[in-house]
C-alpha positions as CSV (number, residue, x, y, z in Angstrom):
1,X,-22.7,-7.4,7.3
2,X,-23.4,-10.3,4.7
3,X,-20.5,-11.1,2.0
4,X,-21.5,-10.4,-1.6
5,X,-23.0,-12.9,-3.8
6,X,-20.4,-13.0,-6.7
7,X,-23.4,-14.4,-9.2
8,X,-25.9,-11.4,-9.0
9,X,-25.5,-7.9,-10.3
10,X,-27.2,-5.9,-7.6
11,X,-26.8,-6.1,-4.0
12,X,-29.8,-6.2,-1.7
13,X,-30.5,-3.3,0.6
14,X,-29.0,-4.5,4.0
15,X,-28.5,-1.5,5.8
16,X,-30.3,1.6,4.5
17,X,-28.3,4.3,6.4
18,X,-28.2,7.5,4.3
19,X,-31.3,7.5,2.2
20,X,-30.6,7.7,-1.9
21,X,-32.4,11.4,-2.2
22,X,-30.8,12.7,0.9
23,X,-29.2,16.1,0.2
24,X,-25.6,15.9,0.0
25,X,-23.5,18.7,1.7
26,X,-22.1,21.0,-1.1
27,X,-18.4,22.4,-0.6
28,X,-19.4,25.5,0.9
29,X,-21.7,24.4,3.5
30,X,-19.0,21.6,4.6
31,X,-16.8,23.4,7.2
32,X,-13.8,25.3,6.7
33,X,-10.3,23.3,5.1
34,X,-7.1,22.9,6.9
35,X,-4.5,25.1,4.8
36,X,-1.4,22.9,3.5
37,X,1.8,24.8,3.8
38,X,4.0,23.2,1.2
39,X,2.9,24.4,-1.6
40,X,1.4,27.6,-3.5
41,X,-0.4,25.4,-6.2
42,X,-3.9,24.9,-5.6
43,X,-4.6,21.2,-6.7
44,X,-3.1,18.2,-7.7
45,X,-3.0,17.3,-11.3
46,X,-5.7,14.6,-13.0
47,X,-4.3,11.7,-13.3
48,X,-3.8,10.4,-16.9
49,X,-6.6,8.6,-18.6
50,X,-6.5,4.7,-17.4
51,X,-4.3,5.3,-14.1
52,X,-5.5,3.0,-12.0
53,X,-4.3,4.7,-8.3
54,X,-7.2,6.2,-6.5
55,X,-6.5,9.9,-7.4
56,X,-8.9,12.7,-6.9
57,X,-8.3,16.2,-7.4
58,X,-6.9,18.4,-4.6
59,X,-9.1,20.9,-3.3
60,X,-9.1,23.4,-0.4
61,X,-6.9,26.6,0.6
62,X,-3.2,26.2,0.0
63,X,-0.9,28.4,1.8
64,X,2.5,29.5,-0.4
65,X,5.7,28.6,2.2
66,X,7.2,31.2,4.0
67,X,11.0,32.8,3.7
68,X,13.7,34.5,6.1
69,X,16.7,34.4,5.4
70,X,19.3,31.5,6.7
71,X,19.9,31.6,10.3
72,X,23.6,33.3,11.2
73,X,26.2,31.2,12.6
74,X,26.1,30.4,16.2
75,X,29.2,33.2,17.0
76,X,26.7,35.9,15.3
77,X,23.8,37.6,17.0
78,X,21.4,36.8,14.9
79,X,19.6,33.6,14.8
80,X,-5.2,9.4,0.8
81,X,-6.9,9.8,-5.2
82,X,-6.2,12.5,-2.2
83,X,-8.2,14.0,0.2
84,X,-10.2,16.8,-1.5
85,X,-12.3,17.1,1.7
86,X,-10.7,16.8,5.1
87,X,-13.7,16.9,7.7
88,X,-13.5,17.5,11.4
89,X,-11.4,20.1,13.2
90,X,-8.6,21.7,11.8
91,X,-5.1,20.7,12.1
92,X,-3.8,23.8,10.4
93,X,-1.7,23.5,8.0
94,X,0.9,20.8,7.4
95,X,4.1,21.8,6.6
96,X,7.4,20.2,6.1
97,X,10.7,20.2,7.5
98,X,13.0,22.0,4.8
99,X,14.4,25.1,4.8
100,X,14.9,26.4,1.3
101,X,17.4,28.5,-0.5
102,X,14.5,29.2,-2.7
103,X,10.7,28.1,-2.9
104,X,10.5,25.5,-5.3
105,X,10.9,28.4,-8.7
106,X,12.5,30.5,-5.5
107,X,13.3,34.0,-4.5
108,X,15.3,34.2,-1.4
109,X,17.3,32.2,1.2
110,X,15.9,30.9,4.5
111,X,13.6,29.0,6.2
112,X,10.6,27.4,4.6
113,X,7.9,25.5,6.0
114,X,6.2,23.0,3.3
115,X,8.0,19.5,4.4
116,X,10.3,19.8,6.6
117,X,12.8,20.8,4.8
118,X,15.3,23.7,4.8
119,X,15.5,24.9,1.4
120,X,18.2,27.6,0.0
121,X,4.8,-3.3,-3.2
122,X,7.4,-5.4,-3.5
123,X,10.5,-5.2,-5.0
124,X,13.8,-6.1,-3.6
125,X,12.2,-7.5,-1.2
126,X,15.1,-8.8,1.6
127,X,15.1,-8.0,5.2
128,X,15.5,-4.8,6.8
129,X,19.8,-4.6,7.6
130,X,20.3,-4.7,10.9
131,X,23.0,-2.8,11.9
132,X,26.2,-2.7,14.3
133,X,26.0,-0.2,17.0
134,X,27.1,3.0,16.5
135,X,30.2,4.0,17.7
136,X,29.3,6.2,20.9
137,X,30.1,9.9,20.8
138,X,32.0,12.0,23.3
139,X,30.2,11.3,26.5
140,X,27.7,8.6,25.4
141,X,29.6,6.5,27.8
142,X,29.5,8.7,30.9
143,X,25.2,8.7,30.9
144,X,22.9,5.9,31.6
145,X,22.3,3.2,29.0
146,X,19.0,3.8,27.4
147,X,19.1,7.4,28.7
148,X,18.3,10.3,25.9
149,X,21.8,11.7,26.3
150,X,23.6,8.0,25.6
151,X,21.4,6.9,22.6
152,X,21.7,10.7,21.1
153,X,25.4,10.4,21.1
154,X,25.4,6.8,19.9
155,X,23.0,7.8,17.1
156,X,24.5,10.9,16.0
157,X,27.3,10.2,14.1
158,X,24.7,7.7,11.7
159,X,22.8,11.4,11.5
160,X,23.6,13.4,8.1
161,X,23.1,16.7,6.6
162,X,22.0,17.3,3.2
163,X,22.4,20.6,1.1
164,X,20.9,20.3,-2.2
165,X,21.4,22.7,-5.1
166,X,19.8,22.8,-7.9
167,X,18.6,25.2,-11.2
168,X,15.7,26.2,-9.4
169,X,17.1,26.7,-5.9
170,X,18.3,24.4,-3.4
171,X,17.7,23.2,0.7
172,X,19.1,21.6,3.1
173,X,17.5,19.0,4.9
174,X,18.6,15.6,7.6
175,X,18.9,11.9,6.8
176,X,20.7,8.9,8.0
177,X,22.8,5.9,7.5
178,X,20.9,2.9,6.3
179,X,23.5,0.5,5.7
180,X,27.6,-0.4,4.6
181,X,27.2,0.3,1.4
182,X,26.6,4.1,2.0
183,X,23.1,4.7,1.4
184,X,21.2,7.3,2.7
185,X,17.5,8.0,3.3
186,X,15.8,10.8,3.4
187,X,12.4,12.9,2.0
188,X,12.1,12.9,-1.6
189,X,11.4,16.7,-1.3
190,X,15.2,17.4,0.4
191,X,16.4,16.1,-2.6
192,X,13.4,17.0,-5.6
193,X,15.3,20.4,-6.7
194,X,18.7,18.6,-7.9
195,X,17.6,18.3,-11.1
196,X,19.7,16.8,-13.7
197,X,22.5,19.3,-13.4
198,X,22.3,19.6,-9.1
199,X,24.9,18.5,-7.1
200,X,23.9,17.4,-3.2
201,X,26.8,17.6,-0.5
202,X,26.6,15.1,2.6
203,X,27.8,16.8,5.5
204,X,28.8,14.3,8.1
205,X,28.6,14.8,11.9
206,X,32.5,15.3,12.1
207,X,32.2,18.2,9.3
208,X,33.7,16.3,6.5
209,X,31.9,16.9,3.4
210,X,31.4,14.2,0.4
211,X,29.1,13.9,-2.6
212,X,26.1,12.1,-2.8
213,X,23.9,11.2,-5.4
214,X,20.6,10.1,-5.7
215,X,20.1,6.6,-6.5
216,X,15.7,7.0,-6.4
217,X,12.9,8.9,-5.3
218,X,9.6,8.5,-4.7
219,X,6.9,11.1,-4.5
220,X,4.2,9.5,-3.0
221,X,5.8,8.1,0.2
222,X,7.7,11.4,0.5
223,X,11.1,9.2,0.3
224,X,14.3,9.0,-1.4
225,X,18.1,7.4,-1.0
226,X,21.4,8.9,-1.4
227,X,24.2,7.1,-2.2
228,X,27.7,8.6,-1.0
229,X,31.3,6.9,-1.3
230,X,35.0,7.5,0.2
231,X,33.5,7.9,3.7
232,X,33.4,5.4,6.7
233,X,29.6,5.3,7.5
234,X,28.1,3.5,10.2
235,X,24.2,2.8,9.8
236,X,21.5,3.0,12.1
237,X,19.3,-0.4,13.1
238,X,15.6,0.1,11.2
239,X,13.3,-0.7,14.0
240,X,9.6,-1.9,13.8
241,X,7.1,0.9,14.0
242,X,3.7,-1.4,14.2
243,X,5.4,-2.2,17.8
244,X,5.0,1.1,18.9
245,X,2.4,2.5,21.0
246,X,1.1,5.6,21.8
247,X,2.9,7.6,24.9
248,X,6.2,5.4,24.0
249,X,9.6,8.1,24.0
250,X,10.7,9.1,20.9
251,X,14.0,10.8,20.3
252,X,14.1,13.1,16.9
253,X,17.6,13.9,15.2
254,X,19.0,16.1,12.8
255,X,19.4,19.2,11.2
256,X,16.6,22.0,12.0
257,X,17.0,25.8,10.6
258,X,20.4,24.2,9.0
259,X,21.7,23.4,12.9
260,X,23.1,19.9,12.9
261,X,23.7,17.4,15.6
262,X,20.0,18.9,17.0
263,X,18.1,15.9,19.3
264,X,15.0,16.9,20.9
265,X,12.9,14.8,22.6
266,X,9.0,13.9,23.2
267,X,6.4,11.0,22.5
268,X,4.3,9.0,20.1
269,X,1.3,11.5,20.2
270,X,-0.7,9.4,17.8
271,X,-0.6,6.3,15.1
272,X,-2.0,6.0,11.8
273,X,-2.8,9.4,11.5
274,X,-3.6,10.2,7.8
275,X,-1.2,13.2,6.4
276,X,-1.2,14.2,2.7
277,X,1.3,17.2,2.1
278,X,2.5,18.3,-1.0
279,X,2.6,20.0,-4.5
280,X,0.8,19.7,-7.2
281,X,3.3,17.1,-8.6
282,X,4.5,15.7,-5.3
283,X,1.5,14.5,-3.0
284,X,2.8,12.4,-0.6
285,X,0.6,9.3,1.4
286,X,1.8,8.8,5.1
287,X,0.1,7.1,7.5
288,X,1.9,8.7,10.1
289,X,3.5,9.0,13.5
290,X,2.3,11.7,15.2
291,X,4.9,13.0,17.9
292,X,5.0,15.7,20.2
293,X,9.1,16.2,19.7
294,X,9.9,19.4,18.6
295,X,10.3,18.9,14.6
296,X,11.4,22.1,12.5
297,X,12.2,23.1,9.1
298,X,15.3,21.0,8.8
299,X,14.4,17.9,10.5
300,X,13.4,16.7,7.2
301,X,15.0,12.9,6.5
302,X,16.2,12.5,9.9
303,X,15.3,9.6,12.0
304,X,12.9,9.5,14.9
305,X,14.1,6.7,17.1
306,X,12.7,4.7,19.7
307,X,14.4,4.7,23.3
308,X,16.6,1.1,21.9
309,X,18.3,3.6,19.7
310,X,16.5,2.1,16.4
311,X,14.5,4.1,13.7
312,X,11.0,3.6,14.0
313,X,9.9,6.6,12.0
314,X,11.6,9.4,9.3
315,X,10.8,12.8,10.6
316,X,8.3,14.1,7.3
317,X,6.0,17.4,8.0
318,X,4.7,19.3,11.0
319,X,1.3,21.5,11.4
320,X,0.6,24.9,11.5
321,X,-2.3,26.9,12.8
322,X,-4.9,28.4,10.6
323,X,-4.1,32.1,10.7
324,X,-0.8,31.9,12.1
325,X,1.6,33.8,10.2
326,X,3.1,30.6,8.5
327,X,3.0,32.6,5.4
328,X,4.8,35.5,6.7
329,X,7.6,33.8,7.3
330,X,7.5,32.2,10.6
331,X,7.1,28.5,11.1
332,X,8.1,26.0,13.7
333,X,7.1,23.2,15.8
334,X,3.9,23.6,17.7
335,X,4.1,20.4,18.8
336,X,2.6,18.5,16.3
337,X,4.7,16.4,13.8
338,X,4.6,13.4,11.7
339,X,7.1,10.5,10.7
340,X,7.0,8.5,8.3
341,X,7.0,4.5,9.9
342,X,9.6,2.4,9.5
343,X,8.2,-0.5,7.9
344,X,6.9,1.7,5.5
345,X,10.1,3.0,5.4
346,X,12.3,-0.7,4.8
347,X,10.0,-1.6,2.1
348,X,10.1,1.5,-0.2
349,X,13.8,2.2,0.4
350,X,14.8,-1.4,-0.6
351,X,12.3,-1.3,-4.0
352,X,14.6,2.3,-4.3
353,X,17.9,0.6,-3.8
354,X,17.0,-2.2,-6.4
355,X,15.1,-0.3,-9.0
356,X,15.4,3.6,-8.5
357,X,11.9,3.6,-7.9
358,X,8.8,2.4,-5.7
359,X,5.5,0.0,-6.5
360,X,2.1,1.1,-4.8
361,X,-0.3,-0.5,-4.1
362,X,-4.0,0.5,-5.7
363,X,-7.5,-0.3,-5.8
364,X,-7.8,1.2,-9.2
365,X,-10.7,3.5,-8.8
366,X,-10.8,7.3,-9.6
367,X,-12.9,8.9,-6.6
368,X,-15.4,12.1,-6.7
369,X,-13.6,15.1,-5.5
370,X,-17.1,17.0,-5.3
371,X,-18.8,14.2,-2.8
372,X,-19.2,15.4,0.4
373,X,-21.4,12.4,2.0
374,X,-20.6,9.9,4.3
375,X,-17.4,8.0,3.0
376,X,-15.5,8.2,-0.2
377,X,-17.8,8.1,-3.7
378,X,-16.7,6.0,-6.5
379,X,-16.5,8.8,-9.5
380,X,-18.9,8.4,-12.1
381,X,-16.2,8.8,-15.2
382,X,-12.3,9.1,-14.6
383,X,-10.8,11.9,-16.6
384,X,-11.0,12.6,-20.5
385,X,-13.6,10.2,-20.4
386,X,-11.5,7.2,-18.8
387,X,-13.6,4.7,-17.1
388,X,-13.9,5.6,-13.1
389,X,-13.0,1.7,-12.3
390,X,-10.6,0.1,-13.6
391,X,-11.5,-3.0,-15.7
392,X,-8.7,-4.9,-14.9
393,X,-8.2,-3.8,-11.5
394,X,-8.9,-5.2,-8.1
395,X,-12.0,-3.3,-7.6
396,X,-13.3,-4.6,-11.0
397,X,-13.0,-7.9,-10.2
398,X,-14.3,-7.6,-6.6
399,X,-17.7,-6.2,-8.1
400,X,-17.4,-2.3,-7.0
401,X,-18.5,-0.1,-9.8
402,X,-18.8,3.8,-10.5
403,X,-21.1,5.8,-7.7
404,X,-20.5,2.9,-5.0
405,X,-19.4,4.3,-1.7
406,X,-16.9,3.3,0.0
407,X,-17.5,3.5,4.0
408,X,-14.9,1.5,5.8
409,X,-11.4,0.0,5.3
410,X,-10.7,-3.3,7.4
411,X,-13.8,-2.3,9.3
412,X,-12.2,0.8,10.0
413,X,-14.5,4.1,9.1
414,X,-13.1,5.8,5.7
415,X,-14.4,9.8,6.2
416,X,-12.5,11.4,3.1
417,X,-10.6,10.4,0.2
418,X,-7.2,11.0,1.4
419,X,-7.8,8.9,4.1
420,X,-8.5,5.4,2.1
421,X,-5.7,6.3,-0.1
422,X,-3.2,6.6,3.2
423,X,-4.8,3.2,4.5
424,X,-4.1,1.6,0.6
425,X,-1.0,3.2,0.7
426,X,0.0,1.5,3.7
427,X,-0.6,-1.9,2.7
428,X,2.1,-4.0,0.3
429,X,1.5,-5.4,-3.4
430,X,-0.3,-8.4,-3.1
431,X,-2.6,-7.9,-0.1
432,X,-6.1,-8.6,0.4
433,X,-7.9,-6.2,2.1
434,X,-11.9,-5.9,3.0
435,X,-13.8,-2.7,1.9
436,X,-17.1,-2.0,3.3
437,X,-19.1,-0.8,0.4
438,X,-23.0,0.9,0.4
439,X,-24.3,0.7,-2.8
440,X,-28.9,2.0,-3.1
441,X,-28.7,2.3,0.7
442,X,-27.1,-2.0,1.7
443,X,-23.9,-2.1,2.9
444,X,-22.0,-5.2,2.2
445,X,-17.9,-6.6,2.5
446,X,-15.7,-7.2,-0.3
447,X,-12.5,-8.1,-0.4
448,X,-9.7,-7.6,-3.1
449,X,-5.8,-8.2,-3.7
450,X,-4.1,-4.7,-3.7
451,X,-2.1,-4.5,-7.5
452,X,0.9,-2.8,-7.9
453,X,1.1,0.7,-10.2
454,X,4.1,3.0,-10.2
C-alpha cells in the first residue's frame, strides 16, 4: 500500500476492492446480533455535539439481566463509537460478573448476569507497584511452589469482597489489593449504584469488615478504585499481560454468587478479543482476555493471575448463549470469560488514583451505525449537525474525512465499529498508530498521534 501524499486532496485509486455502487448489506439482511446481557436499554446514547471519541450508536437485541434471589448460606439447603454491528458467529450474550440486590432501578435480590457482578492516556504516569509477597494462607506451604493450591492461598488474602448499596439497589462484587496505601480495584459497575448517599463495605478474607470509598471510576474501561483505611492490606504484584500467550494457566479469584475465597482454574482461551458490554450510559472498551476459568456473577473485580502469582488480567464479563434462559434467571460460566489486561489495568488505575478519573485515547471521528460494508464508515455528519471529523483531531490532520472507510488498524482487519474503538482504546495518549483507509475504491496508510478526551 503507498503512503498518502500530504499535498493533494484526493487519493488515487490503488486498490479498487468493493466497487463505489456495490449494494451495501442493509440491517436485516446482515445476520442475526449477539444479545448483551447487562442491560435492558436498547442503545447507547449520542454523543454530544463536538465529542471527539469514535461513538456510534448501539444497535442490536439487548437482553434485560436475570434475578433469583441471593444464594442461602452454606449450612442451608438451598444454594469499540461502539459496535452497532457485530458480524460473524454468535457469542451470545456477554454478561457480567455481579450479582445484584436490584437491577440497576431494581426489584428483587439475587444473582444478575450483566458484568459480572452480584448485585442486591496518561496521567500519573509512575510504574506499576510491585508488591511484597503475600503472606501464605493455611496450607500454602504444605503444596508445591507454583502449584494452584500454593499461589491460591498466597493470593487470597490480597482478594476482597465488595457489597455496595446504594438508592437504587446495591451488589456485591470481588477486587483486590493494589498497593500499601489501601487501594482497591475493581469494575466500575460493582461500585456504579453507590451514588452520592451509598455506602460500600470491604469484606476482607478473615471476615473483618471496613469502609471503603471510591476514589474514581471509569466507565469506559469498566474500572474503578476503592480506597479503605484502619486495615493491614497486603497487595498483589500487577503482572504484564502482553507476555502472555494463549494456553498459558490462569488462576481466577473471588467472590462468585456472593461465595468468597472461590479460585477456579483454566487457560488463556484467547487475546485481544474485542468485548463491549454495557448500558446505555456505561459502555465499556476491553480488549480482552479470553479464559476458559470458570467466571460467575460475582467474580467481578477479582484478579485473574498468572501461575507467578501476579495479576495479568481483572475478571470483567462472561457470555451467554442465544436462547438460553439468561433472562429467566439463570446465568453462569459456560466457559467463556473475559479480563480486563493488566497493562490496561496499571495505566487507568494510576490516572484514577491521581485524578479520580481516566484519559482515552481517540481518533475523533463519529462512525455510521447504519454501514454494514466491509470495515468501519466514517459518518457523514456527527449528531445535531456536529461535524463527523473532528477539525482539530488526529484524523483531521492525518487527512481522513467523512464517508472514508476505515479497513485495518496496524494492518490488522477492522470488521465493525466496536472493534476499532477496542484497538484505539487499547493504545495510550500520545501514540501513533497506522490506519488503513479506502476512500473511491484506493486504499492507502495513514498514520496519526492518538489525543486524549475524557
Amino acid at each position: 500500500m503507498s503512503e498518502r501524499d500530504p499535498g493533494t486532496d484526493d487519493w488515487q485509486p490503488w486498490d479498487r476492492g468493493r466497487p463505489a455502487d456495490a449494494t451495501e448489506v442493509t440491517p436485516t439482511d446482515a445476520p442475526p446480533e449477539p444479545t448483551w446481557a447487562r442491560t435492558p436499554e436498547p442503545t447507547q446514547p449520542v454523543p454530544a455535539a463536538g465529542a471527539t471519541a469514535p461513538y456510534t450508536p448501539i444497535s442490536g437485541s439487548w437482553s434485560a439481566l436475570p434475578t433469583a434471589p441471593p444464594p442461602a448460606p452454606l449450612a442451608g439447603p438451598d444454594g469499540a463509537a461502539v459496535g452497532a454491528r457485530r458480524r460473524g458467529p454468535g457469542w451470545g450474550a456477554l454478561v457480567g460478573a455481579t450479582v445484584a440486590a436490584a437491577l440497576m432501578a431494581g426489584t428483587g435480590g439475587g444473582i444478575v448476569g450483566g458484568y459480572l457482578a452480584d448485585r442486591g492516556g496518561e496521567a500519573g504516569g509512575g510504574s506499576v507497584p510491585t508488591a511484597a509477597a503475600p503472606t501464605p494462607g493455611p496450607g500454602a506451604t504444605t503444596r508445591p511452589q507454583g502449584s494452584i493450591a500454593n499461589i491460591a492461598a498466597t493470593a487470597l488474602p490480597s482478594v476482597v469482597t465488595l457489597r455496595v448499596q446504594g438508592a437504587d439497589g446495591g451488589a456485591t462484587g470481588s477486587g483486590w489489593v493494589y498497593d500499601d496505601a489501601g487501594h482497591v480495584v475493581t469494575n466500575n459497575h460493582v461500585v456504579a449504584s453507590v451514588g452520592a448517599k451509598g455506602k460500600v463495605t470491604v469484606v476482607l478474607s478473615n471476615g473483618k469488615q471496613v469502609s471503603g470509598t471510591v476514589v474514581g471510576t471509569d466507565a469506559s474501561y469498566d474500572l474503578a478504585v476503592v480506597k479503605v483505611s484502619g486495615a493491614d492490606l497486603t497487595p498483589l504484584t500487577v503482572g504484564r499481560s502482553r507476555d502472555v500467550v494463549v494456553g498459558d494457566q490462569v488462576i481466577a479469584v473471588g467472590a462468585p454468587l456472593g461465595l468468597d475465597s472461590t479460585v477456579t482454574a483454566g487457560i488463556v482461551s484467547a487475546l485481544d478479543r474485542p468485548v463491549t458490554p454495557g448500558g446505555e450510559s456505561d459502555q465499556s472498551f476491553i480488549n480482552a482476555i479470553q479464559t476458559d476459568a470458570a467466571i460467575n456473577p460475582g467474580n467481578s473485580g477479582g484478579p485473574l493471575l498468572d501461575m507467578a502469582g501476579e495479576v495479568i488480567g481483572v475478571n470483567s464479563a462472561i457470555a451467554a448463549i442465544p436462547g438460553s434462559s439468561i433472562g429467566g434467571g439463570q446465568s453462569g460460566s459456560i466457559g467463556v470469560g473475559f479480563a480486563i489486561p493488566s497493562d490496561q489495568v496499571a495505566t487507568t488505575v494510576q490516572q484514577l488514583i491521581a485524578t479520580g478519573k481516566a484519559v482515552h485515547p481517540v481518533i475523533g471521528v463519529f462512525l455510521d451505525s447504519t454501514y454494514d460494508g466491509e470495515g468501519v464508515r466514517i459518518a457523514d455528519e456527527g449528531p445535531n449537525g456536529a461535524p463527523a471529523v473532528d477539525p482539530e483531531g488526529p484524523a483531521a490532520k492525518a487527512g481522513l474525512r467523512p464517508g472514508d472507510v476505515i479497513v485495518a488498524f496496524e494492518g490488522a482487519p477492522v470488521s465493525n465499529d466496536g472493534e476499532l474503538v477496542v484497538k484505539i482504546r487499547a493504545r495510550r495518549v500520545g501514540d501513533s498508530v497506522r490506519l488503513t483507509v479506502r476512500r473511491n475504491g484506493g486504499e492507502q496508510d495513514v498514520t496519526m498521534v492518538l489525543k486524549g478526551s475524557e
